[in-house]
FIZAPA-48797 format. One record per residue: residue in one letter; x, z, y of N, C-alpha, C, O in turn. Coordinates in steps of 0.2 Angstrom, whole numbers, plus 5000, padded with zeros to 4 digits. Layout:
% FIZAPA-48797
residuo,n.px,n.pz,n.py,ca.px,ca.pz,ca.py,c.px,c.pz,c.py,o.px,o.pz,o.py
A,X,Z,Y,X,Z,Y,X,Z,Y,X,Z,Y
...
This chain:
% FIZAPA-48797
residuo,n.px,n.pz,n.py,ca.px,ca.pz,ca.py,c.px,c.pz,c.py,o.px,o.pz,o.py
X,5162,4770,5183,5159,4776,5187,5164,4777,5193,5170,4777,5192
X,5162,4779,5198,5167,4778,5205,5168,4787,5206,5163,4791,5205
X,5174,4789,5208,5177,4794,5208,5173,4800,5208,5172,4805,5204
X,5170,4799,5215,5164,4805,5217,5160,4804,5213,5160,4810,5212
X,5156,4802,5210,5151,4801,5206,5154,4804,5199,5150,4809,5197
X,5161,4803,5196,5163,4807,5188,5165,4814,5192,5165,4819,5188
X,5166,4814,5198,5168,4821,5200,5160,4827,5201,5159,4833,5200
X,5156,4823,5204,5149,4827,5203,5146,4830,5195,5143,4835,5193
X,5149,4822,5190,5147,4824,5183,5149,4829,5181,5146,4833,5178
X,5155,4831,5183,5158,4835,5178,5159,4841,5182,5161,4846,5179
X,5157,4843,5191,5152,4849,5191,5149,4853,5189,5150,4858,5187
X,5144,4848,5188,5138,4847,5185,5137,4852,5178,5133,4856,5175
X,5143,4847,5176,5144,4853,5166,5146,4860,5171,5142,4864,5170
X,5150,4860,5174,5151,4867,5175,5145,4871,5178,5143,4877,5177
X,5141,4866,5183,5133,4873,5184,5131,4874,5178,5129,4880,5176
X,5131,4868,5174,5124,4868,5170,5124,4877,5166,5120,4881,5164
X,5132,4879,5166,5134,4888,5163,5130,4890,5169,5124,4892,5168
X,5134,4890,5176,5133,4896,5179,5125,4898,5180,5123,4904,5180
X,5122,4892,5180,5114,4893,5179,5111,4894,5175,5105,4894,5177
X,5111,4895,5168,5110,4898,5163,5112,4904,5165,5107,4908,5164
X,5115,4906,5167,5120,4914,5169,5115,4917,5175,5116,4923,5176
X,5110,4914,5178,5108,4916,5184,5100,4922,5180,5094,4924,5183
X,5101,4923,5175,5094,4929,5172,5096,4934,5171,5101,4934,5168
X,5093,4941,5173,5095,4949,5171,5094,4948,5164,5098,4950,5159
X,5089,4945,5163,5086,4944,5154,5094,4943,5149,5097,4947,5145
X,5094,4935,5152,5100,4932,5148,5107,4935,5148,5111,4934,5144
X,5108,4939,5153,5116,4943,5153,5114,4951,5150,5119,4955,5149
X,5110,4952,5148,5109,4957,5145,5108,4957,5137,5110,4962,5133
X,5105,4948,5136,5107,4947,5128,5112,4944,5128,5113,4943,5122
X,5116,4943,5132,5125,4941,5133,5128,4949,5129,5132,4949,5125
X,5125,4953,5132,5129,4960,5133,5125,4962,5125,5129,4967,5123
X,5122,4961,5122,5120,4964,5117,5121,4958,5109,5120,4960,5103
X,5123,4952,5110,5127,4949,5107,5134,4950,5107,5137,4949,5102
X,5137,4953,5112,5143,4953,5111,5144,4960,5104,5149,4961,5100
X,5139,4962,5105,5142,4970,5101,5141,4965,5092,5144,4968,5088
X,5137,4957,5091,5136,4956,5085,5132,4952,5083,5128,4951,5087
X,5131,4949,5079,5124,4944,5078,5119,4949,5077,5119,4955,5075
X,5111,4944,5080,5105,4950,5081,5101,4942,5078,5102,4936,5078
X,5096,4947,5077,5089,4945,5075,5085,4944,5082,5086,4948,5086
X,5080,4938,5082,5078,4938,5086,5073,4943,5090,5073,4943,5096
X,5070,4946,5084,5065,4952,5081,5070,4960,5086,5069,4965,5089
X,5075,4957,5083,5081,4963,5085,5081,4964,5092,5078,4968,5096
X,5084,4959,5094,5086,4957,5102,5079,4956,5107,5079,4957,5114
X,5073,4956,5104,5067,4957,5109,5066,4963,5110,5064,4964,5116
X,5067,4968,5105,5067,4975,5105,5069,4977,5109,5066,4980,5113
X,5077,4977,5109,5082,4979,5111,5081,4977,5120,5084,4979,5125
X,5078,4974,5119,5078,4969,5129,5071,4972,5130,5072,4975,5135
X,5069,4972,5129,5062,4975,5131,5058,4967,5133,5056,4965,5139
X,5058,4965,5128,5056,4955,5127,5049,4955,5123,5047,4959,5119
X,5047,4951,5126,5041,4947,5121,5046,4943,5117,5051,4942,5118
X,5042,4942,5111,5045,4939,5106,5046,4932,5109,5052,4930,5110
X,5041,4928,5111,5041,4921,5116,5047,4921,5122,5051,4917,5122
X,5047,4927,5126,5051,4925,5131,5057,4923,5129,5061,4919,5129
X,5058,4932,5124,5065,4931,5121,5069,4924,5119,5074,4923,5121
X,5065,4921,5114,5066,4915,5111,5066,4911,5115,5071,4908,5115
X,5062,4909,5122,5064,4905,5125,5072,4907,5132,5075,4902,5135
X,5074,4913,5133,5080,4915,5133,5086,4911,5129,5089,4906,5130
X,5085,4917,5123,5091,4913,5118,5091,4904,5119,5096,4900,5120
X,5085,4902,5116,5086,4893,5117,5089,4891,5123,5094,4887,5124
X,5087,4894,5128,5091,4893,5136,5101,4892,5134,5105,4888,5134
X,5100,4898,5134,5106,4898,5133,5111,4896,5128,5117,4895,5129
X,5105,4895,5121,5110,4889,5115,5112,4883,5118,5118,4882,5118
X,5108,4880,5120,5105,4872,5123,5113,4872,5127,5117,4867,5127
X,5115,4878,5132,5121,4880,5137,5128,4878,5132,5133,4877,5135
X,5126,4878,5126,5132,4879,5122,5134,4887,5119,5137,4888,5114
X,5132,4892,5123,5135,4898,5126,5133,4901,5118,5137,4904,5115
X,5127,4900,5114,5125,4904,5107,5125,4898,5103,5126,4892,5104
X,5125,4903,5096,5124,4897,5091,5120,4902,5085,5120,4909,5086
X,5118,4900,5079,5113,4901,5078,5113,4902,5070,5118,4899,5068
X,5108,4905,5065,5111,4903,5056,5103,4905,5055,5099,4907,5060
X,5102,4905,5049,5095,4905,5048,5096,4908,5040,5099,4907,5036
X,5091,4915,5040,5089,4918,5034,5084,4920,5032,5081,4923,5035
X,5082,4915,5024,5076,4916,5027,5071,4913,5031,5071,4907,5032
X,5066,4917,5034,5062,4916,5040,5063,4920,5046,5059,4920,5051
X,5070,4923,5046,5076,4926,5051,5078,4920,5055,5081,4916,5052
X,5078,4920,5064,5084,4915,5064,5088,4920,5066,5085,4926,5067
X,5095,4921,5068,5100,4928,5069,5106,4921,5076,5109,4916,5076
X,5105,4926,5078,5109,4922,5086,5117,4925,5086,5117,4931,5083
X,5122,4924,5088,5129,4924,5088,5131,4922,5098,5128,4919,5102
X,5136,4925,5098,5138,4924,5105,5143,4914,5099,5144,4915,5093
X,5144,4909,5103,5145,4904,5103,5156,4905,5101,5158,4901,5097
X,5160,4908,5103,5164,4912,5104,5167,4918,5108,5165,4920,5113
X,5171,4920,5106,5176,4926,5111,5175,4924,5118,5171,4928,5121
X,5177,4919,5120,5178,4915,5126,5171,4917,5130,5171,4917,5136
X,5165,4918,5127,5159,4918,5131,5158,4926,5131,5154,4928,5135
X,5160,4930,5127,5161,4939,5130,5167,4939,5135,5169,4945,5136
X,5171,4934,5137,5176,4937,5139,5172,4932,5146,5175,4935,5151
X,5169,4928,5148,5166,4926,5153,5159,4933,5155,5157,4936,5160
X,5158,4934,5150,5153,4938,5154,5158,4946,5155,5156,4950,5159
X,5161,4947,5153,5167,4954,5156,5168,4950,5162,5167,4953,5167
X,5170,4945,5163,5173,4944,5171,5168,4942,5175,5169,4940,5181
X,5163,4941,5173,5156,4943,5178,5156,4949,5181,5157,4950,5187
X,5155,4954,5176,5153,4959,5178,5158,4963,5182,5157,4968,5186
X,5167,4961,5181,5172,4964,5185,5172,4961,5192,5174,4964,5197
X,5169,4955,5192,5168,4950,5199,5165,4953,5203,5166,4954,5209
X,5158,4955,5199,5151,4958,5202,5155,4966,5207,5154,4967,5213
X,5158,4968,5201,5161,4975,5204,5163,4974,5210,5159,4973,5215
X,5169,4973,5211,5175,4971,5214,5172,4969,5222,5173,4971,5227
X,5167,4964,5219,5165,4959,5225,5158,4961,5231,5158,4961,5237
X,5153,4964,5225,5146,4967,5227,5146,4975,5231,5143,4978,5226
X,5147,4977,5233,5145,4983,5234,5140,4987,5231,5142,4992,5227
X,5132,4984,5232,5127,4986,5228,5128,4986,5220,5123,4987,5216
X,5134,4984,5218,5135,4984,5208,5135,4993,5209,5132,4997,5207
X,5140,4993,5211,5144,5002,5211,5137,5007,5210,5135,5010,5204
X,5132,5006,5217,5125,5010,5217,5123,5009,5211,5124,5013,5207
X,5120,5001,5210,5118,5001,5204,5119,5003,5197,5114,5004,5193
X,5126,5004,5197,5129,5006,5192,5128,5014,5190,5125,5016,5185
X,5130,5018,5195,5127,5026,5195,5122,5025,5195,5121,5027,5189
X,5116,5024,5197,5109,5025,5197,5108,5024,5189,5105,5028,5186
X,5110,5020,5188,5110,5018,5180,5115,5022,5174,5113,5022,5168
X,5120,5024,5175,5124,5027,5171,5125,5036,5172,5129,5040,5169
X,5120,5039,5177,5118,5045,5180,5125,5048,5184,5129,5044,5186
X,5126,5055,5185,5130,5057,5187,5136,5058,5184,5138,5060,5178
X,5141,5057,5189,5150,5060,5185,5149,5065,5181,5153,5068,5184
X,5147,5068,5177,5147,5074,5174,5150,5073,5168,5151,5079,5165
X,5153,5068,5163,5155,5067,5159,5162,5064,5159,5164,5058,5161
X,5167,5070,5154,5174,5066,5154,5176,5059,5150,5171,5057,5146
X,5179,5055,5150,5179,5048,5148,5189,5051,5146,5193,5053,5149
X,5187,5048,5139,5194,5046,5135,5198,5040,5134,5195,5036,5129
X,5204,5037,5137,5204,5028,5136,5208,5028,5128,5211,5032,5125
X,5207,5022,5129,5206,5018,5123,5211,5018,5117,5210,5017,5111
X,5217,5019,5120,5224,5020,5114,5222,5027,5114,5219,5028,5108
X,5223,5032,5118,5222,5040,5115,5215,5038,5112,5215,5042,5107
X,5210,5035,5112,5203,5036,5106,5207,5032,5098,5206,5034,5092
X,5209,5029,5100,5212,5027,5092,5219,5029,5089,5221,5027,5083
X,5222,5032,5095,5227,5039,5090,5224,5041,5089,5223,5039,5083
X,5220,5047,5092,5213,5052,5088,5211,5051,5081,5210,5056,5077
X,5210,5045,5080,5205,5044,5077,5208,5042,5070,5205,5043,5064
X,5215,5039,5072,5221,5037,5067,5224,5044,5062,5225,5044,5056
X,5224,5049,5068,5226,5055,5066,5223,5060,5063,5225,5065,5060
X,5215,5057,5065,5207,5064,5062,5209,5070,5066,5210,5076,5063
X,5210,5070,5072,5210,5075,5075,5204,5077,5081,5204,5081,5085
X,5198,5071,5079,5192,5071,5083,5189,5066,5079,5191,5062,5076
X,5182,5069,5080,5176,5066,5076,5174,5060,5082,5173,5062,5088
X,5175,5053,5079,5172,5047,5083,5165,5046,5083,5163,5044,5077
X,5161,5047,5086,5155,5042,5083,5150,5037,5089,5149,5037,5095
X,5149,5034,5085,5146,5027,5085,5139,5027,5088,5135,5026,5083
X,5137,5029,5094,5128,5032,5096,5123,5023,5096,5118,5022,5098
X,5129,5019,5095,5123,5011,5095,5118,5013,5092,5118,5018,5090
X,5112,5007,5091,5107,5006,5086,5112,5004,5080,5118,5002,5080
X,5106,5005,5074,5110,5002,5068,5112,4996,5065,5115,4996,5060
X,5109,4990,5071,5110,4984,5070,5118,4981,5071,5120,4976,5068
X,5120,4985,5077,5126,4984,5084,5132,4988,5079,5137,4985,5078
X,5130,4995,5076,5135,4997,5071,5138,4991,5067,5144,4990,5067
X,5131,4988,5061,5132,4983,5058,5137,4979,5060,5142,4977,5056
X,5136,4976,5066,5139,4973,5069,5146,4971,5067,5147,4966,5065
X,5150,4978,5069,5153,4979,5071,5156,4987,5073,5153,4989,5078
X,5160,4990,5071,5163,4997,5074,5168,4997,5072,5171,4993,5068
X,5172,5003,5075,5179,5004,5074,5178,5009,5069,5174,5012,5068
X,5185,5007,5066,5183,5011,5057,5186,5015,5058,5191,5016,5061
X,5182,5020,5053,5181,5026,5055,5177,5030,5058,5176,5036,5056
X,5174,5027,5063,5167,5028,5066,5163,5033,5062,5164,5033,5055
X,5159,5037,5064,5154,5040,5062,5148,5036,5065,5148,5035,5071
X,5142,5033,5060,5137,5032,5064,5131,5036,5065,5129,5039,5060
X,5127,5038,5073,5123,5042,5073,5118,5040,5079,5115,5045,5082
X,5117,5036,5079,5112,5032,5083,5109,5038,5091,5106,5044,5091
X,5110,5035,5094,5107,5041,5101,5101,5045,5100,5101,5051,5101
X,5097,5041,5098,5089,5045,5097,5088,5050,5090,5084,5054,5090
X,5093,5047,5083,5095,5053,5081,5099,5059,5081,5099,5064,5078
X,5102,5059,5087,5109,5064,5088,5106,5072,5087,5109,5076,5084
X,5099,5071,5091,5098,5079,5094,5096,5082,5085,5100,5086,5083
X,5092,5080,5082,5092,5081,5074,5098,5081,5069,5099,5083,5064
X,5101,5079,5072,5108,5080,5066,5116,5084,5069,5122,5084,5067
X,5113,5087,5075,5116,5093,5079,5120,5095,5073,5126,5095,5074
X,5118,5098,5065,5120,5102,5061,5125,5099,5058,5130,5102,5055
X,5125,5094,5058,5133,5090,5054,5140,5089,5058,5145,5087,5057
X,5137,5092,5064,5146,5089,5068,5147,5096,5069,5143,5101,5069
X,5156,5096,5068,5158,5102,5068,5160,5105,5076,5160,5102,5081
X,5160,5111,5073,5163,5114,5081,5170,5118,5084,5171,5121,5089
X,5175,5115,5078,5180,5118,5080,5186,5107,5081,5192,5107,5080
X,5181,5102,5082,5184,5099,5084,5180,5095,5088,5174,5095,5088
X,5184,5091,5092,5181,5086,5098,5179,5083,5095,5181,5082,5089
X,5174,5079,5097,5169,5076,5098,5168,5069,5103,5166,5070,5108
X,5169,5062,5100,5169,5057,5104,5166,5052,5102,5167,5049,5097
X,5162,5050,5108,5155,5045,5107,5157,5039,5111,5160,5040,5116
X,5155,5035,5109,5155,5028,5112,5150,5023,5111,5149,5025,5105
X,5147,5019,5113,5143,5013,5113,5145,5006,5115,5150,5004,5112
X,5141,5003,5120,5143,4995,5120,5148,4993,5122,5152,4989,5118
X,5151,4996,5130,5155,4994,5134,5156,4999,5139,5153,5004,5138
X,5158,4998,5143,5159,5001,5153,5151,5003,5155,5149,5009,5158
X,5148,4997,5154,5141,4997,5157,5135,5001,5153,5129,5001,5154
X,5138,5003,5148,5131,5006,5142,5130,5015,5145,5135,5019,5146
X,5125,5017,5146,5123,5023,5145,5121,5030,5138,5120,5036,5138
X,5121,5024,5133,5121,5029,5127,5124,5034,5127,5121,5039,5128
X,5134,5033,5127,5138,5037,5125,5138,5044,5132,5139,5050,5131
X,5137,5042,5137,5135,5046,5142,5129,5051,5142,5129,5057,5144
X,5123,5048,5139,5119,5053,5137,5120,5058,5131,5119,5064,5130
X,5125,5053,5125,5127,5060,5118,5130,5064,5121,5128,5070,5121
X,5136,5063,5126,5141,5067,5128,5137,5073,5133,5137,5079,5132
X,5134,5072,5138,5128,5075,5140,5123,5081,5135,5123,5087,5136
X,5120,5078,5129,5116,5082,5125,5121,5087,5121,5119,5093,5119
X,5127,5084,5119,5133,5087,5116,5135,5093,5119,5137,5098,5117
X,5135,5089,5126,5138,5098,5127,5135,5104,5131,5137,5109,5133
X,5126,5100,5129,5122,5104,5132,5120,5110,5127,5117,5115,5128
X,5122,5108,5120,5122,5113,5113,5131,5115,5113,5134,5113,5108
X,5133,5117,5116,5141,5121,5116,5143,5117,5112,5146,5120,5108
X,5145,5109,5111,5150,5105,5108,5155,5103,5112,5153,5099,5117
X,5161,5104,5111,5167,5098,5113,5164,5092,5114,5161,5090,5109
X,5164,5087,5119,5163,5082,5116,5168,5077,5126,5169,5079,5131
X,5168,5072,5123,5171,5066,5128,5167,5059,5126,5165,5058,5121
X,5166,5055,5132,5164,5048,5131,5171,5043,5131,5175,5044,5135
X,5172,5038,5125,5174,5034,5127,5173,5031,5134,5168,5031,5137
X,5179,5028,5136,5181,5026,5144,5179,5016,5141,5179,5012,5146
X,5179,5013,5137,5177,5007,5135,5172,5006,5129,5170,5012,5127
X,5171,5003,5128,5168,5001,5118,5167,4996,5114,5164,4996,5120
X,5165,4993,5111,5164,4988,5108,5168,4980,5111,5172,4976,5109
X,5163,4979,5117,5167,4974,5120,5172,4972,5122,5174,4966,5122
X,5175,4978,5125,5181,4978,5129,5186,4977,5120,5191,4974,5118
X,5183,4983,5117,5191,4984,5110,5187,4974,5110,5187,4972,5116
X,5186,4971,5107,5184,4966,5104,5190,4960,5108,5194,4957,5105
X,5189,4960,5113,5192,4955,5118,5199,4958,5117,5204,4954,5116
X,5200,4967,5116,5209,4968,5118,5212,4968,5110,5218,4970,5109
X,5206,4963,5104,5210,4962,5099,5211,4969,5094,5214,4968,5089
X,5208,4976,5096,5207,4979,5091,5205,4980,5085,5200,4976,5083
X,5206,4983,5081,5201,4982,5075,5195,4981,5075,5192,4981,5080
X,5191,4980,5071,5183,4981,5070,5182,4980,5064,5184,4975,5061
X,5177,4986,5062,5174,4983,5054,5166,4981,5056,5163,4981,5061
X,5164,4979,5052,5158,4974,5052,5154,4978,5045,5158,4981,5041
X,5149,4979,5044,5144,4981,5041,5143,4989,5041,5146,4993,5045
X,5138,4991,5036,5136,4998,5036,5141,5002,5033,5145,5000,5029
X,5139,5009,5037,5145,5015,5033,5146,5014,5024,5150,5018,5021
């Protein structure tokens, strides 16, 4: 094989990622693999998927290398392939940032207004080291599974406004979700303080601790 032709091949391997990478679909089940293994059942849901498209997503992207895959059952349960491909999709989205102008817009339009303080990440895990602030965890209960920092409280966003009575009011109050890009912990901290609680959003979560080597536990409270 003559130089230019092994050098086209092995482009080639390198599109074959970026074009997989070319779907709002597939970087969303990028972003929602990272938080843990999902059900395909799970991740349709979560995506606003038909069960078909989804499946034929995820396969797109196994095929890529980028997932891999385990069978329970008549569950198949999908996996980010490793770290390396959450840490390809953080520097997408830091690219996107940086480079795009229209990410910023989109970004606000989609995570609503500055109204909400953000706490980073070494002070959220002295706090939490210390019990001087209630953590909690607003993912679904699949993504907790997952995955959470321990300690965490789990309480799911859509149960939060029902269970108003269990957090206390003489201590802070700090919610987090997927990552940078998730809107959950913005809306707790939002309803949080719209009933007189203390409360702050994590400044990161899931993905970001994952890649900076944090702890994480893995299953139910």
């Amino acid at each position: 094989m003559g130089e230019r032709a092994a050098k086209d091949a092995l482009y080639a391997e390198f599109a074959a990622v970026g074009k997989v990478l070319g779907h709002p679909k597939r970087l969303e089940l990028l972003d929602l693999l990272a938080q843990g293994p999902r059900s395909v059942e799970d991740l349709a849901t979560a995506a606003s998927l038909g069960m078909s498209s989804c499946s034929a997503h995820l396969q797109t992207l196994r095929e890529a290398g980028l997932l891999r895959t385990r069978r329970d059952g008549k569950r198949v349960y999908y996996s980010l392939a490793d770290d390396d491909v959450a840490r390809l999709w953080e520097y997408l989205r830091r690219v996107a940032q940086h480079h795009r102008p229209h990410t910023e817009l989109a970004r606000r339009d989609y995570l609503g207004p500055d109204d909400t303080e953000a706490v980073g990440s070494e002070e959220l895990l002295r706090r939490l080291r210390g019990g001087d602030a209630l953590v909690i965890d607003v993912r679904p209960g699949p993504e907790y599974e997952g995955g959470h920092l321990p300690g965490a409280v789990h309480i799911p966003l859509e149960e939060l406004a029902d269970r108003l009575a269990e957090l206390p009011r003489d201590k802070e109050i700090v919610a987090y979700c997927r990552g940078e890009y998730c809107v959950l912990a913005h809306d707790a901290v939002r309803l949080l303080s719209a009933n007189g609680l203390t409360a702050r959003r994590a400044a990161q979560g899931v993905l970001e601790w994952r890649l900076a080597g944090h702890p994480i536990e893995v299953g139910a409270a």
